[in-house]
C-alpha positions in Angstrom: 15.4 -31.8 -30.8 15.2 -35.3 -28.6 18.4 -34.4 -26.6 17.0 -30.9 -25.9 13.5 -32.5 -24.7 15.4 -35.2 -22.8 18.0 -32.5 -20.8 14.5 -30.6 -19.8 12.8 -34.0 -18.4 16.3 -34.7 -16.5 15.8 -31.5 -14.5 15.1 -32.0 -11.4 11.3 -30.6 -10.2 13.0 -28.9 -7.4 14.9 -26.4 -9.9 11.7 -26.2 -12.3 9.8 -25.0 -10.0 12.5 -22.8 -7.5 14.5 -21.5 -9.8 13.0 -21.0 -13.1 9.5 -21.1 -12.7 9.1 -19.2 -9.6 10.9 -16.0 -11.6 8.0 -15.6 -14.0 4.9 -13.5 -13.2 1.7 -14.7 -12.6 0.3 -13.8 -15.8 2.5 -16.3 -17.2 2.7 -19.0 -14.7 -1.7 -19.1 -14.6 -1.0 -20.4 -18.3 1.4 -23.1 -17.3 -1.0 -24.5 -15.3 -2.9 -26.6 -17.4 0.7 -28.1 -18.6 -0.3 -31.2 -16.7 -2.3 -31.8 -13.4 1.1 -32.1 -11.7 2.1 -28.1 -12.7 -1.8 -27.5 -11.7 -1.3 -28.5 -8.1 2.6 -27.2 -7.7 1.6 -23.5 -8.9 -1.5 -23.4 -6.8 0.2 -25.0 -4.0 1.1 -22.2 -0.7 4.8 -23.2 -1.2 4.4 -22.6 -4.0 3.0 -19.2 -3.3 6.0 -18.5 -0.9 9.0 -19.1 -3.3 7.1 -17.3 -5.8 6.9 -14.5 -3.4 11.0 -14.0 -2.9 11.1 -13.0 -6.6 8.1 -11.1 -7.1 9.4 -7.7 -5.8 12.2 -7.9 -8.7 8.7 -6.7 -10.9 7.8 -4.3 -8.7 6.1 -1.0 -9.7 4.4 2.1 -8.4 1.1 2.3 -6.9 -1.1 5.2 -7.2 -4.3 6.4 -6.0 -6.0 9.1 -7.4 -9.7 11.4 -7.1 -10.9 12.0 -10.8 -13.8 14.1 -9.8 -14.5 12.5 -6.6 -14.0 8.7 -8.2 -10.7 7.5 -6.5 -8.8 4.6 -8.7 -5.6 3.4 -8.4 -2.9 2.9 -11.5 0.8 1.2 -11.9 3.8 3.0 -13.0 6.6 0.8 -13.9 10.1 2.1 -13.4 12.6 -0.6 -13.7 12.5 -1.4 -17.3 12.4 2.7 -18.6 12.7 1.6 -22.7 10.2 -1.2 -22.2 7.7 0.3 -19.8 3.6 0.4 -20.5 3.2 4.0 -18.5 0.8 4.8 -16.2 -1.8 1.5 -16.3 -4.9 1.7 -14.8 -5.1 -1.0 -11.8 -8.7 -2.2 -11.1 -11.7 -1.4 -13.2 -14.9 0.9 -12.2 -16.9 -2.5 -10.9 -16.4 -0.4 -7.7 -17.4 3.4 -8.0 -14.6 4.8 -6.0 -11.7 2.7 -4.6 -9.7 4.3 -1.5 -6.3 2.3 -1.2 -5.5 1.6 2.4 -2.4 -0.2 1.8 -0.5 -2.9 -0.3 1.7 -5.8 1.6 2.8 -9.6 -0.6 0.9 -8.3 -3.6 -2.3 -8.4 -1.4 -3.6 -5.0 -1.7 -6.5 -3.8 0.4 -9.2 -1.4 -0.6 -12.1 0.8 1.6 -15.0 1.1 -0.3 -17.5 4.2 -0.3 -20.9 4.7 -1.6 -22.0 8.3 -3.1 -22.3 9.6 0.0 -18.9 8.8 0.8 -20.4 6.5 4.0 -18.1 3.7 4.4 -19.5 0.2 3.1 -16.6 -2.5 3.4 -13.1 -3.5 2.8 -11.4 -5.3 0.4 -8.9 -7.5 -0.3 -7.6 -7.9 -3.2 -4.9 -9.7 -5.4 -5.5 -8.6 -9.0 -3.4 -10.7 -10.6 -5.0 -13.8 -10.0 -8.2 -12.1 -9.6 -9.1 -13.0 -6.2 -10.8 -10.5 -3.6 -12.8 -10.9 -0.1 -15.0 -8.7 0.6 -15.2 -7.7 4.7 -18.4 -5.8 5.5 -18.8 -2.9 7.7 -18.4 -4.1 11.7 -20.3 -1.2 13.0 -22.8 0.1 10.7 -23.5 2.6 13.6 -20.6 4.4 12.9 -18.6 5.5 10.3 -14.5 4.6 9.7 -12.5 7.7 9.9 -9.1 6.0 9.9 -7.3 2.8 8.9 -4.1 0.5 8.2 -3.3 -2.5 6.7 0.0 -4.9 7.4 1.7 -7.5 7.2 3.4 -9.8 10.0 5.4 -12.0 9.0 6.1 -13.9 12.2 2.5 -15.1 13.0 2.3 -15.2 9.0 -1.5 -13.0 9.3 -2.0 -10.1 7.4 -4.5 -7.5 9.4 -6.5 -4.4 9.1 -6.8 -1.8 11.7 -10.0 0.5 11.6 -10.7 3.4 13.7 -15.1 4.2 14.1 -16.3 7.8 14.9 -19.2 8.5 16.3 -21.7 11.3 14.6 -19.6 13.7 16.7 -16.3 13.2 14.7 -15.3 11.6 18.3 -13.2 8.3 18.3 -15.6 5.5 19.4 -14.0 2.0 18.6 -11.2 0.6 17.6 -10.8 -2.9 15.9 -8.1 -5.2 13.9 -9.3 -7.9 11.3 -7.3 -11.0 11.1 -7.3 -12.4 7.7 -6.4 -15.9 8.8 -9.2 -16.0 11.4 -11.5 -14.4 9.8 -12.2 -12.2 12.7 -12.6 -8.9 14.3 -10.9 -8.5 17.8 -11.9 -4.8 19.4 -8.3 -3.3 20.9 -8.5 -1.2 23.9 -7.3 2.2 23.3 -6.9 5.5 25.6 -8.5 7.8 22.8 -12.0 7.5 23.2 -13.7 11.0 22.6 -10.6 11.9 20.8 -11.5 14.4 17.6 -10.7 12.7 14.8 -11.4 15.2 12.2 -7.3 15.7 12.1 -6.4 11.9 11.0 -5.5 12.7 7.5 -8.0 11.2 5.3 -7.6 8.2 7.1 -3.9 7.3 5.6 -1.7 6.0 7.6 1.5 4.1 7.0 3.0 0.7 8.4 6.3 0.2 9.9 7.7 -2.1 11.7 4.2 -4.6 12.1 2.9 -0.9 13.7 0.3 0.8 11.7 0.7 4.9 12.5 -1.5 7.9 11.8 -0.8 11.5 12.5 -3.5 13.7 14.3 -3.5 16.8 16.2 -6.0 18.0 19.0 -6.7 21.1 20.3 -5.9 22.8 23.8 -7.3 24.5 26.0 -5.4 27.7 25.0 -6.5 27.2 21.1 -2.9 25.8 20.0 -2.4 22.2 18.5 -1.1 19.7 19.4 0.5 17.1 16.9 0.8 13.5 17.8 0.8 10.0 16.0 -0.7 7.3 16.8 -0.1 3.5 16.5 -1.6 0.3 16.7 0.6 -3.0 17.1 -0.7 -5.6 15.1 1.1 -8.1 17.5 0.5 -7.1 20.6 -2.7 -5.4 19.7 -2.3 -2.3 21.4 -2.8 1.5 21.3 0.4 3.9 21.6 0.7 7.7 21.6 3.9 9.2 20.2 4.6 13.2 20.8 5.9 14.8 17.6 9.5 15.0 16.8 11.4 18.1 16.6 12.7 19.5 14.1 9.1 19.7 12.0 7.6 22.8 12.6 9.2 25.0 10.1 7.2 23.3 7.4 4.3 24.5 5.9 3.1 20.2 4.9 4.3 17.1 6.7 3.8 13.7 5.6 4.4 10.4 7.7 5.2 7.8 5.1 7.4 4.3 4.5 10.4 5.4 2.2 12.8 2.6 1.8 12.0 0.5 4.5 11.8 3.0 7.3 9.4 5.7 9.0 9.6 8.9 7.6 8.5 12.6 7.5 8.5 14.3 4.4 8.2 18.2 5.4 8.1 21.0 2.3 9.6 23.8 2.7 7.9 27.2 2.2 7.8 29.1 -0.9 10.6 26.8 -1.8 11.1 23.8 -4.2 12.2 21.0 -2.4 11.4 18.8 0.5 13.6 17.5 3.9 13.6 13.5 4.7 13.5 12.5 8.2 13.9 8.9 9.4 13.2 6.9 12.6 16.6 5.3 13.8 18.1 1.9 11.8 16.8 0.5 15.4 13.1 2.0 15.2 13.8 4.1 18.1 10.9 7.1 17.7 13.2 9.3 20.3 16.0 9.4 17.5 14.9 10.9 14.2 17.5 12.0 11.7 17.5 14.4 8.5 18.9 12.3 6.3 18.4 14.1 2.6 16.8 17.0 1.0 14.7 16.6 -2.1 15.4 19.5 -5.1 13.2 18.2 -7.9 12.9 22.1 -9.6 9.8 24.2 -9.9 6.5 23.1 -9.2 7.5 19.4 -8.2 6.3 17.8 -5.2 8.2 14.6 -4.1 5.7 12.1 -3.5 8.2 8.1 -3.1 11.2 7.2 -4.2 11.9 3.6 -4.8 15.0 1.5 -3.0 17.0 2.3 -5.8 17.0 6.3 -6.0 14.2 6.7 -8.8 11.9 9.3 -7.5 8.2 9.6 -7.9 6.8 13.7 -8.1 3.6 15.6 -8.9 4.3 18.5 -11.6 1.7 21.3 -11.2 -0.8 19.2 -10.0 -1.8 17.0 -13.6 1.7 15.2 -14.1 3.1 12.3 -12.9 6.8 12.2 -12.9 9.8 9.3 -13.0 13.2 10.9 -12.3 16.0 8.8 -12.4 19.3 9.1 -10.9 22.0 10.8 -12.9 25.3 9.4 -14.0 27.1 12.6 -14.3 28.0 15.9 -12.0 24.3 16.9 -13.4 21.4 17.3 -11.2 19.0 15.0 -11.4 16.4 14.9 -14.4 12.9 13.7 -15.8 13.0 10.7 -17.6 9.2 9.9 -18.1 6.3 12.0 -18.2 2.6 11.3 -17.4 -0.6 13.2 -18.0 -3.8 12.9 -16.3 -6.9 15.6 -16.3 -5.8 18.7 -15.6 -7.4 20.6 -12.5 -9.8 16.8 -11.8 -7.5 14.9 -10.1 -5.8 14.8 -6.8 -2.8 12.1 -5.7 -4.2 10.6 -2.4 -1.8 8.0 -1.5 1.0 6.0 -3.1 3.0 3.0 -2.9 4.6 -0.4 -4.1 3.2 -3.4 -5.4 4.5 -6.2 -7.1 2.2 -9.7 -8.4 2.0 -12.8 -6.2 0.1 -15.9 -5.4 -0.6 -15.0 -1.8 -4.4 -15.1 -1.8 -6.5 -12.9 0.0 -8.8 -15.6 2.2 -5.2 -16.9 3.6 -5.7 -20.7 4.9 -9.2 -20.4 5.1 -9.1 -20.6 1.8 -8.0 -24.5 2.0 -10.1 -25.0 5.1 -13.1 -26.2 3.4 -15.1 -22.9 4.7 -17.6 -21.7 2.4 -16.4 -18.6 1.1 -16.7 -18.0 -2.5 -14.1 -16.8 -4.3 -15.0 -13.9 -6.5 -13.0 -12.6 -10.2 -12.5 -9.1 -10.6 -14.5 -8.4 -14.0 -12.3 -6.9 -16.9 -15.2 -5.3 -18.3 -18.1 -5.2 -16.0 -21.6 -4.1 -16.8 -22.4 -0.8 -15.8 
């Protein structure tokens, strides 16, 4: 027993903490904390938080949100570890009545929160796993938020939101980023005032590329649409206007989302049973889109992600959530997992990736000595 205690304190701190400790998640690593004051101050440390980070997307799961009579939470699906996998685990509690997920970057995942009347009341950002979250009130309580983005960028290290107002005639008014490093909100000049927004998808909008994009459509003067997408570089902080790509319009549904690390339409197909993928150029080029596989996941399946390694994510007739897994053989692909939630109540809004981290969610202000409190998210809060 002494030779095995003394190998362990011949380690250097550098491997401890790189290499072994850094591999755990953060439900373990929180315990190891009180090992000594030393451990205390290297876990919580932001180099820590960055090691950590390279590892953390090895755990990565699913993230779903979904309207259960009007309430909108969100839920994990692991699908890395089929045998040993908990199933569909509900994410964040009801201490919020309904949670609208605008995106999820580092394990920092951001939320827009509603009241009953659906008015927008404020953002947040979260990281469950070490139960931190900032609050970031309405801007403009004038106006109501009709669409927004969240990203990260890695090489000013800031994460942002991007929020779109509307006026009380469904016409764009303002547009504005929040830095979480600063603190601040910086309005962006854009070219779409008096735009109708009524067409920006719920809001949703994906991020590519430190660009944030939404599709919308106005109408002409002759009654026909006309699709677009929109963008906001969190960078350069400004306002772009892409036409839409050919190649779309036999579809009755089209989707702009992030599918392995790229842009991408998902179109269904008509009284048919699978789905086409396009994707922006390796280079990010919007003028060269490419059809680069077709989705057959059998009757009454809608492809909703797929994750980096070919498992696919699908909605079955509306009250199923399905994992299907890549197969081995000449045989087409089939469901490995199966998921109920109410029948006929619910409605998939938005999915995507998340994975637990240390990155927390006030950024450096957090170490600045500014008086921010930082808040738990209750397990079990009083109703």
């Amino acid at each position: 027993m002494g030779s095995k205690i003394g190998v362990a304190n011949s380690l250097p701190e550098s491997l401890i903490f790189d290499e072994i400790l850094a591999r755990l998640p953060v439900k373990t690593l929180v315990r190891f904390k009180t090992v000594c004051r030393g451990w205390y101050f290297a876990i919580t440390s932001p180099e820590f938080a960055r090691v950590h980070l390279a590892f953390s997307y090895l755990r990565q799961v699913f993230l779903i949100n979904i309207s259960e009579r009007n309430i909108r939470s969100l839920y994990l699906l692991p699908y890395k570890d089929v045998d040993d996998d908990e199933g569909l685990v509900k994410f964040v509690t009801k201490y919020y009545q309904s949670l609208t997920l605008v995106g999820c970057c580092n394990g920092i995942v951001c939320l827009c929160l509603r009241d009953r009347r659906n008015c927008f009341k404020k953002f947040i950002l979260a990281n469950p796993a070490t139960r931190e979250y900032r609050e970031i009130d309405n801007l403009c309580g004038d106006y109501d938020v009709k669409a927004f983005g969240f990203g990260y960028v890695s090489s000013i290290d800031d994460y942002k939101i991007a929020v779109v107002y509307c006026d009380s005639n469904e016409k764009v008014n303002h547009v504005y980023t929040f830095s979480l490093e600063t603190g601040t909100w910086k309005q962006v000049v854009a070219n779409i005032a008096g735009e109708d927004v009524n067409k920006f998808e719920g809001g949703y909008s994906s991020f590519y590329n430190n660009k944030i994009y939404w599709k919308n459509h106005r109408f002409m003067k002759d009654g026909k649409r006309d699709k677009f997408v929109f963008s906001i570089d969190l960078i350069t902080e400004k306002w772009e206007e892409y036409p839409w790509i050919n190649g779309l319009s036999p579809y009755v549904h089209v989707d702009l989302v992030v599918l392995q690390d790229r842009l991408a339409f998902i179109g269904e197909v008509s009284c048919q049973n699978y789905s086409d993928v396009w994707m922006i150029d390796e280079a990010g080029d919007w003028n060269i889109w490419n059809k680069v596989f077709s989705v057959d996941l059998g009757y009454g399946r809608r492809f909703l992600n797929v994750s980096d390694s070919g498992i696919y994510l699908a909605l079955v007739h509306w009250d199923q959530l399905e994992l299907i897994y890549p197969s081995s053989g000449p045989s087409r692909q089939s469901p490995q997992s199966t998921y109920w939630f109410k029948r006929g109540l619910s409605l998939v809004k938005k999915t995507g990736f998340y994975y637990d981290t240390f990155i927390s969610p006030f950024g450096k202000i957090a170490h600045s000595g500014a008086e921010i409190s930082c808040k738990q998210l209750e397990p079990n809060p009083k109703q």
